[in-house]
N, C-alpha and C positions, 0 to 999 in steps of 0.2 A: 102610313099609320093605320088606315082603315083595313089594310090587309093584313096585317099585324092583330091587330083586333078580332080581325074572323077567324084567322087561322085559329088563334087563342080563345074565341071563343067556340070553333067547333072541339078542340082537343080538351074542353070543359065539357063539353055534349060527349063526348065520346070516351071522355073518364068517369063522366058521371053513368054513362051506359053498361060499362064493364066491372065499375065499381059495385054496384046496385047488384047482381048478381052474386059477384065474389061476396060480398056481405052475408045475403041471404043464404048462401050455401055455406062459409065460415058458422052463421048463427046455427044452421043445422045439424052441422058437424057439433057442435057444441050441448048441443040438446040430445041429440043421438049418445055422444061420450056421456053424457050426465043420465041418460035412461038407463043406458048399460050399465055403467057405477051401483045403480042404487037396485038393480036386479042383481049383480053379482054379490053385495051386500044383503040383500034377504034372503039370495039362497044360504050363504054363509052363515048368517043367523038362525036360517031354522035347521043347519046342520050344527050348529053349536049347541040350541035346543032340544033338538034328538040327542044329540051326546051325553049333554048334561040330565037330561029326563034317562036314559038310560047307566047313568054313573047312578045318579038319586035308586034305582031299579036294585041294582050292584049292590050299592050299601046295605039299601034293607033286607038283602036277602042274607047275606053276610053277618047281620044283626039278630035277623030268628035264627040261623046257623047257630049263632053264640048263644044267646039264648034257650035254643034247646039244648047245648050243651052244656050248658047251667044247670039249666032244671034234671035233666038226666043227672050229672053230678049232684044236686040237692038230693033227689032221690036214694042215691047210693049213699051219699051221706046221713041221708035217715037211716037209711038200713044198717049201718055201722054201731050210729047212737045205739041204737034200739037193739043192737049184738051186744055191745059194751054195756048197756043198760042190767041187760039178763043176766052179762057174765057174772055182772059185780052183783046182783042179786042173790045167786045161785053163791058167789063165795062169803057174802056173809051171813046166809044159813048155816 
């Protein structure tokens, strides 16, 4: 029985020996995966950021686009009034 006992309690010594590493190296893999994760997510974010600040860019220039092409047609459009104004001046002299 007492040999029974050592053996089993060295193959406790010597599971606890091989365990203890495998552990500490399992937790570091784990920490390592979770660094990496959360680096591959901020570059992703700040390439969604640039995207999105460069759509926002896109818009507004798309926006004065239109808008000066408003105003350029306001403009023509006064100058029409201001034709059609004369004409019908000049016809009921």
């Amino acid at each position: 029985m007492k040999g029974i006992d050592q053996v089993f309690s060295k193959l406790v010594a010597i599971d606890g020996l091989i365990f203890l590493p495998l552990t500490i190296i399992l937790v570091g893999i784990i920490i390592f995966a979770a660094w990496r994760m959360i680096l591959s997510y901020r570059r992703e974010l700040q390439d969604e950021r640039n995207s999105s600040k460069q759509d926002r860019r896109d818009f507004l220039a798309t926006l004065n686009e239109l808008k000066n092409g408003f105003m350029t047609m306001s403009s023509d459009m006064k100058r029409i009034e201001d034709k059609v104004n004369e004409i019908e001046r000049e016809v009921r002299k």
